[in-house]
Biotite code that builds the C-alpha atoms (Angstrom):
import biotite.structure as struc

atoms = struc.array([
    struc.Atom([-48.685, -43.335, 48.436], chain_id="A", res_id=1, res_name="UNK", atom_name="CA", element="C"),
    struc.Atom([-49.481, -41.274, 51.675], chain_id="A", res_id=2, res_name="UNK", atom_name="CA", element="C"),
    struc.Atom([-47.819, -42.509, 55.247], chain_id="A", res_id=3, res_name="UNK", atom_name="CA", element="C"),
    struc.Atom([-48.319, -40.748, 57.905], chain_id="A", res_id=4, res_name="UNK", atom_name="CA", element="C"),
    struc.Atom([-47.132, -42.134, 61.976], chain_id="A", res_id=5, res_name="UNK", atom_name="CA", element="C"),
    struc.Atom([-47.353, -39.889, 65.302], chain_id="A", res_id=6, res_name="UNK", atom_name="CA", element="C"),
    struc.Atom([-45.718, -40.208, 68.556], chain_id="A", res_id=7, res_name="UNK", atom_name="CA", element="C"),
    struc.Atom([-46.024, -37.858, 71.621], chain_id="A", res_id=8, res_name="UNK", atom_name="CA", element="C"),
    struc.Atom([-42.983, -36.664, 73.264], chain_id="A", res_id=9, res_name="UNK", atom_name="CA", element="C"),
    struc.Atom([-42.456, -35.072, 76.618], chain_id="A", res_id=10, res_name="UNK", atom_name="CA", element="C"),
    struc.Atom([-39.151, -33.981, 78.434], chain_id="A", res_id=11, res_name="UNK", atom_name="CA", element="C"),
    struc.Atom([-37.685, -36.029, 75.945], chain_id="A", res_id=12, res_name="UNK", atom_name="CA", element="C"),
    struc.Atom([-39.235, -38.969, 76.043], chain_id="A", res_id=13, res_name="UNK", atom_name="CA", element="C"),
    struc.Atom([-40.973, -40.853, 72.854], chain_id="A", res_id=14, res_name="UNK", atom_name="CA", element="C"),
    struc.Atom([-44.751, -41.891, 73.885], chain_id="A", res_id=15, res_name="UNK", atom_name="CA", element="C"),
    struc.Atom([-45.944, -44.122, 70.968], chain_id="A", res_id=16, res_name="UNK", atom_name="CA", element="C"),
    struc.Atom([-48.432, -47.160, 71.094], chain_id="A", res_id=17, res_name="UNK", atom_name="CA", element="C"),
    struc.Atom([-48.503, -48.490, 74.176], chain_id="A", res_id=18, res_name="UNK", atom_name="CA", element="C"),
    struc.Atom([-48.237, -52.736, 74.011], chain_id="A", res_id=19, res_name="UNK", atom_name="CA", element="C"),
    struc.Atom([-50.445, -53.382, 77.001], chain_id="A", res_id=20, res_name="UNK", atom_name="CA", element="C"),
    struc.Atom([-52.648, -51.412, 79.741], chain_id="A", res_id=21, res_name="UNK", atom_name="CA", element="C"),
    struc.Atom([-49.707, -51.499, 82.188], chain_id="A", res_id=22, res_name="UNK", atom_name="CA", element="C"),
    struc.Atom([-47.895, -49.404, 79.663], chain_id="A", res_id=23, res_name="UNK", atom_name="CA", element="C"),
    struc.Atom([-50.749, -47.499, 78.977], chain_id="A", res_id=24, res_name="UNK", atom_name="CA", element="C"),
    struc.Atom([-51.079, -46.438, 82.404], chain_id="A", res_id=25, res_name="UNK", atom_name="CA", element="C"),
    struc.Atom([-47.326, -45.253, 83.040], chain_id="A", res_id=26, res_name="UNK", atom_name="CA", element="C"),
    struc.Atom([-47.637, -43.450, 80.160], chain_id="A", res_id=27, res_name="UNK", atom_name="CA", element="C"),
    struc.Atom([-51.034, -41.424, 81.546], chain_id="A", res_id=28, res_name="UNK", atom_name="CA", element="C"),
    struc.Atom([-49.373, -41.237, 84.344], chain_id="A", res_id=29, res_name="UNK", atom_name="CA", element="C"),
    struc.Atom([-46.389, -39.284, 82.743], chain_id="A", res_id=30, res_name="UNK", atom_name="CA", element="C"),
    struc.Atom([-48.480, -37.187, 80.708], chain_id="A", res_id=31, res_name="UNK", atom_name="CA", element="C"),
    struc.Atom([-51.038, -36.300, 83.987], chain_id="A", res_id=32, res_name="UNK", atom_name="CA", element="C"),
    struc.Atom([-50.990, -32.386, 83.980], chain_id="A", res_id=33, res_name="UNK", atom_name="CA", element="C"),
    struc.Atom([-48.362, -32.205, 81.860], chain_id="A", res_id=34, res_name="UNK", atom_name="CA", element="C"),
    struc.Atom([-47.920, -30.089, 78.379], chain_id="A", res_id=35, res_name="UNK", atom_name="CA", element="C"),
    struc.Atom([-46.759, -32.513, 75.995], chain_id="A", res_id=36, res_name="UNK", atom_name="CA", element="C"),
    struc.Atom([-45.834, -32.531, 71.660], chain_id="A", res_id=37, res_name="UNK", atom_name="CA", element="C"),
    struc.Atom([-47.698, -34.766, 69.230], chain_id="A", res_id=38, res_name="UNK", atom_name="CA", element="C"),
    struc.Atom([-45.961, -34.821, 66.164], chain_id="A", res_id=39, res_name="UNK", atom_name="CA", element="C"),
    struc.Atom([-46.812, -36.447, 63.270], chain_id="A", res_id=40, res_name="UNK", atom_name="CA", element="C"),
    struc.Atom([-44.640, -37.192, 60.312], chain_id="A", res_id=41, res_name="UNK", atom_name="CA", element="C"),
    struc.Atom([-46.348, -37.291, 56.581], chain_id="A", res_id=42, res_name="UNK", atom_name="CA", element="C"),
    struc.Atom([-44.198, -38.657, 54.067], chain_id="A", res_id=43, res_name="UNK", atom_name="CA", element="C"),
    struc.Atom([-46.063, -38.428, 49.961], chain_id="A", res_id=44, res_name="UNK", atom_name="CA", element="C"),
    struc.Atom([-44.766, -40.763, 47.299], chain_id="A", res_id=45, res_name="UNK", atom_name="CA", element="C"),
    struc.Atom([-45.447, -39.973, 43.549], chain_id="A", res_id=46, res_name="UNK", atom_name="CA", element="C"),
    struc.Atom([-43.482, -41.960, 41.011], chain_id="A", res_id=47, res_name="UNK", atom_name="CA", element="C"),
    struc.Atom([-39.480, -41.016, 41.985], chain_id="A", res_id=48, res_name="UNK", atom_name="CA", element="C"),
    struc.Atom([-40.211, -38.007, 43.935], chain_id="A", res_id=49, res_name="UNK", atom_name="CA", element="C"),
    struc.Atom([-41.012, -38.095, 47.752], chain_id="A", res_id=50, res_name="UNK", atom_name="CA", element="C"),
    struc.Atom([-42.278, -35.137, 50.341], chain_id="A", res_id=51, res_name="UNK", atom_name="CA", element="C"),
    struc.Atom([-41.891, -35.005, 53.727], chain_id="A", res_id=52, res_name="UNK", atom_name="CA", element="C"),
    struc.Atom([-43.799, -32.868, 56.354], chain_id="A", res_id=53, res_name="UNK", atom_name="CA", element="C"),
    struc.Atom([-44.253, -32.670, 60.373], chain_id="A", res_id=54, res_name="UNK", atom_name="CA", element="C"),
    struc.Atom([-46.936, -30.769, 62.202], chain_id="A", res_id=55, res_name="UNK", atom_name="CA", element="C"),
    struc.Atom([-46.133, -30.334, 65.672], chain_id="A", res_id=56, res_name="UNK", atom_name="CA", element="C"),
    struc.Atom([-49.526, -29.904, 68.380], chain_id="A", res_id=57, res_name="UNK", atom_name="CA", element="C"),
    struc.Atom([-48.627, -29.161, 71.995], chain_id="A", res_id=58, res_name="UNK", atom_name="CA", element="C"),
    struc.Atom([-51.531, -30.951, 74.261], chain_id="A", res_id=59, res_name="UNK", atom_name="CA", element="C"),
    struc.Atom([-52.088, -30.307, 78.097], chain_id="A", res_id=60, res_name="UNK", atom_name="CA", element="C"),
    struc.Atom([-53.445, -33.107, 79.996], chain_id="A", res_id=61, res_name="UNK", atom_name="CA", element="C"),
    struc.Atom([-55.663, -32.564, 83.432], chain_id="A", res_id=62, res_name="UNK", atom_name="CA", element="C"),
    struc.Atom([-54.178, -34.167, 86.435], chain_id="A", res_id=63, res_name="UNK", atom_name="CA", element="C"),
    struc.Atom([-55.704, -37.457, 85.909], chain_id="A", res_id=64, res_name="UNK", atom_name="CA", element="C"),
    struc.Atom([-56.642, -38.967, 89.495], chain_id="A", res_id=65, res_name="UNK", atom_name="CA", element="C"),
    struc.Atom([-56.514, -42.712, 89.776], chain_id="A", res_id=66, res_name="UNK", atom_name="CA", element="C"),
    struc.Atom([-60.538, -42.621, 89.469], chain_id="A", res_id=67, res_name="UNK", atom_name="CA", element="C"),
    struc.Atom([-60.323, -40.665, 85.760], chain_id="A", res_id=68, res_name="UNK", atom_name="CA", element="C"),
    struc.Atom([-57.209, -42.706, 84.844], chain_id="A", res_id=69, res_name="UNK", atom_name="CA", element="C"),
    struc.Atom([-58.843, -46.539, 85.384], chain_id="A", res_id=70, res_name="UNK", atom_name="CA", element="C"),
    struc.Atom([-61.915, -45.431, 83.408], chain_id="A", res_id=71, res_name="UNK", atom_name="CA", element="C"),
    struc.Atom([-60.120, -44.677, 80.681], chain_id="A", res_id=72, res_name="UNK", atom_name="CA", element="C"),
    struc.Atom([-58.254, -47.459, 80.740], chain_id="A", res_id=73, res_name="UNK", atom_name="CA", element="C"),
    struc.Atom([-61.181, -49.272, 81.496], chain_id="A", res_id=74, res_name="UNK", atom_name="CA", element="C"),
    struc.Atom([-62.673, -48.229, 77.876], chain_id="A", res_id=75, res_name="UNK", atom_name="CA", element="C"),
    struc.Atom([-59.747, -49.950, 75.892], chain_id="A", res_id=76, res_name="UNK", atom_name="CA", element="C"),
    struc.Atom([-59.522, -46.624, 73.739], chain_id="A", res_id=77, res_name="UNK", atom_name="CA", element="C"),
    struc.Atom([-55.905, -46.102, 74.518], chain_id="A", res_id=78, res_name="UNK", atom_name="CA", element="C"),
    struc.Atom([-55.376, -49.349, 72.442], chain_id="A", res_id=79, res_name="UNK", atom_name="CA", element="C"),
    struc.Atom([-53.203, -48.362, 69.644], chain_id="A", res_id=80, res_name="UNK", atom_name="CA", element="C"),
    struc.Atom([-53.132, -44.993, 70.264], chain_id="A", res_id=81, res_name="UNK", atom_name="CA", element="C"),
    struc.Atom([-49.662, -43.035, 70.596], chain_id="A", res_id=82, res_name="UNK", atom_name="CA", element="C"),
    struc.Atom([-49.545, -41.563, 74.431], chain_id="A", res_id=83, res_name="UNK", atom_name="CA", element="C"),
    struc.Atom([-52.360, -44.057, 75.188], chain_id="A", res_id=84, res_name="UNK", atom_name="CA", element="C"),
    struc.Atom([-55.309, -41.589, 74.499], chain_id="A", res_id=85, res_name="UNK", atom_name="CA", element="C"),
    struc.Atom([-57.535, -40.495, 71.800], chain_id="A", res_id=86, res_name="UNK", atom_name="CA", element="C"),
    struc.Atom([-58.297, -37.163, 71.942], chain_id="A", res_id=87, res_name="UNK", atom_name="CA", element="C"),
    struc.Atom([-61.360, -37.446, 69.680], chain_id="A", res_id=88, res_name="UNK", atom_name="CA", element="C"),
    struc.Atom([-62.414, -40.090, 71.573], chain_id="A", res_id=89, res_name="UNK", atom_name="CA", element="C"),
    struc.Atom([-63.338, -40.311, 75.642], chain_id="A", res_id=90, res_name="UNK", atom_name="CA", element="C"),
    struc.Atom([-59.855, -39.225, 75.951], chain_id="A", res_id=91, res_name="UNK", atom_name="CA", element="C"),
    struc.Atom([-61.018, -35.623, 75.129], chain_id="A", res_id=92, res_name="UNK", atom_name="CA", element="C"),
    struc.Atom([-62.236, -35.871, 78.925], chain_id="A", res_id=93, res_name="UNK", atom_name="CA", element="C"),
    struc.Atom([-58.434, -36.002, 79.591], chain_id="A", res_id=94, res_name="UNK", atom_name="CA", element="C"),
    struc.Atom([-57.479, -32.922, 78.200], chain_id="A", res_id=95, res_name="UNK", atom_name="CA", element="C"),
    struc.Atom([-57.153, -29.626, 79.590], chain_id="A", res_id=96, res_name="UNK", atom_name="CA", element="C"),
    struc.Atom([-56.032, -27.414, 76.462], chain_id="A", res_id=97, res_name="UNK", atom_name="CA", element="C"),
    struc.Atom([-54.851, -27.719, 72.877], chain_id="A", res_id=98, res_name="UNK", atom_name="CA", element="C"),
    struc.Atom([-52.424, -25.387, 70.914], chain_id="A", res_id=99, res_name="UNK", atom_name="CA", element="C"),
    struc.Atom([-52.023, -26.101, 67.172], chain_id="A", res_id=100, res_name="UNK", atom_name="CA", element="C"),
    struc.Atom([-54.001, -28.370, 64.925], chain_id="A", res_id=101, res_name="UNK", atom_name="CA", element="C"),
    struc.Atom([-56.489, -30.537, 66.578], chain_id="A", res_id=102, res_name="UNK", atom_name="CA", element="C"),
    struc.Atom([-56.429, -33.202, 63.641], chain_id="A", res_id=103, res_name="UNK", atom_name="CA", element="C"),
    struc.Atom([-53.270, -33.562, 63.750], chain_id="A", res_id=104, res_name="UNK", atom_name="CA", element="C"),
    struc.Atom([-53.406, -35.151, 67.380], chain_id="A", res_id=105, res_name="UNK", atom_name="CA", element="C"),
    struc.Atom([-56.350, -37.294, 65.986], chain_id="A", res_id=106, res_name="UNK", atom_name="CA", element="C"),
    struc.Atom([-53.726, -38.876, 63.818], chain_id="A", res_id=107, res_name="UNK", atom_name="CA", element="C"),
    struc.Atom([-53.635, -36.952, 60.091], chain_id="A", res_id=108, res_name="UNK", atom_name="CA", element="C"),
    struc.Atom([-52.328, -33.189, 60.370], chain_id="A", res_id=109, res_name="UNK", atom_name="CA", element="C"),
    struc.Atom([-54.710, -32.246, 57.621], chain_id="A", res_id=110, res_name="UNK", atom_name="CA", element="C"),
    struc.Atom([-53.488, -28.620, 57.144], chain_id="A", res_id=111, res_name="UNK", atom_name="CA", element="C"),
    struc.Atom([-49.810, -30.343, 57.121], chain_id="A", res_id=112, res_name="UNK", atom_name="CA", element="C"),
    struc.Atom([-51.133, -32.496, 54.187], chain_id="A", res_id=113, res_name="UNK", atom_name="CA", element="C"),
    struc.Atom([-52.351, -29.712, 52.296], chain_id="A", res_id=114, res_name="UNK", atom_name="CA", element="C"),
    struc.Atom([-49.262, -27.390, 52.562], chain_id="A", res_id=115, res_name="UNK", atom_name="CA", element="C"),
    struc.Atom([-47.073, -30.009, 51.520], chain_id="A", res_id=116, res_name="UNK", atom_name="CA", element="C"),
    struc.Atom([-49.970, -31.142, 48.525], chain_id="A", res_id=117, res_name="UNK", atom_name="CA", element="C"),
    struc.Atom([-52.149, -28.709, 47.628], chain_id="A", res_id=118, res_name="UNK", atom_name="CA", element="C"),
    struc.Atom([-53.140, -30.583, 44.650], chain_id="A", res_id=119, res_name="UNK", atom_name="CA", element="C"),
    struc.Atom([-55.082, -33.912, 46.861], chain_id="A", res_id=120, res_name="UNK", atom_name="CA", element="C"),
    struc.Atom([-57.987, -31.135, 46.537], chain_id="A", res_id=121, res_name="UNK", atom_name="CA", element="C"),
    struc.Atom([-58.653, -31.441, 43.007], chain_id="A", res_id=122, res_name="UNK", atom_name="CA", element="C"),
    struc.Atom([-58.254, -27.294, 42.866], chain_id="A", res_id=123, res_name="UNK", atom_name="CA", element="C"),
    struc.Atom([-56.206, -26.213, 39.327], chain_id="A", res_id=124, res_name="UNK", atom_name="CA", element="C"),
])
């Protein structure tokens, strides 16, 4: 059994799902030019034993002017999304740089996975 959950964290603040657009937007708002962490926590479950792992990707947003910031809330992408964007979405558009492991931010640290499994690849 694989879980994996991400939040985004800045000046230490937790950013998870936002529960409406109104949240949504605060949060943009927060994150607007700002460098921020996504982390995302893995946890693997095989019979009694259980490993943990969590990648850590540091994301710069663009100063997001009220124009950029109500069409992206406009698309209803930021739905569900932990700091109300999805960077492989039209929220790349919000991003200014990236520094660490892209998939991560998209929601499943892949290299993470891999590290802490090596053996989900099928490779003896």
């Amino acid at each position: 059994m694989l879980g994996v959950d991400t939040i985004v964290t800045l000046g230490g603040r937790i950013y998870g799902k936002p529960a409406g657009v109104e949240e949504a937007r605060a949060t943009l708002a927060a994150l607007s030019g700002h460098r921020h962490a996504v982390l995302s926590g893995i946890c693997l479950i095989e019979g009694s034993r259980v490993r943990t792992a969590v990648s850590t990707t540091f994301v710069e947003l663009r100063a997001l002017d009220d124009a950029l910031l109500e069409w992206y809330l406009a698309t209803g992408e930021w739905s569900a999304r932990a700091g109300a964007y999805a960077i492989q979405g039209r929220g790349a558009a919000l991003v200014r740089s990236i520094e660490g492991d892209y998939l991560n931010v998209v929601g499943l640290p892949v290299a993470t996975l891999l590290e802490l499994a090596p053996e989900v690849l099928g490779v003896p």
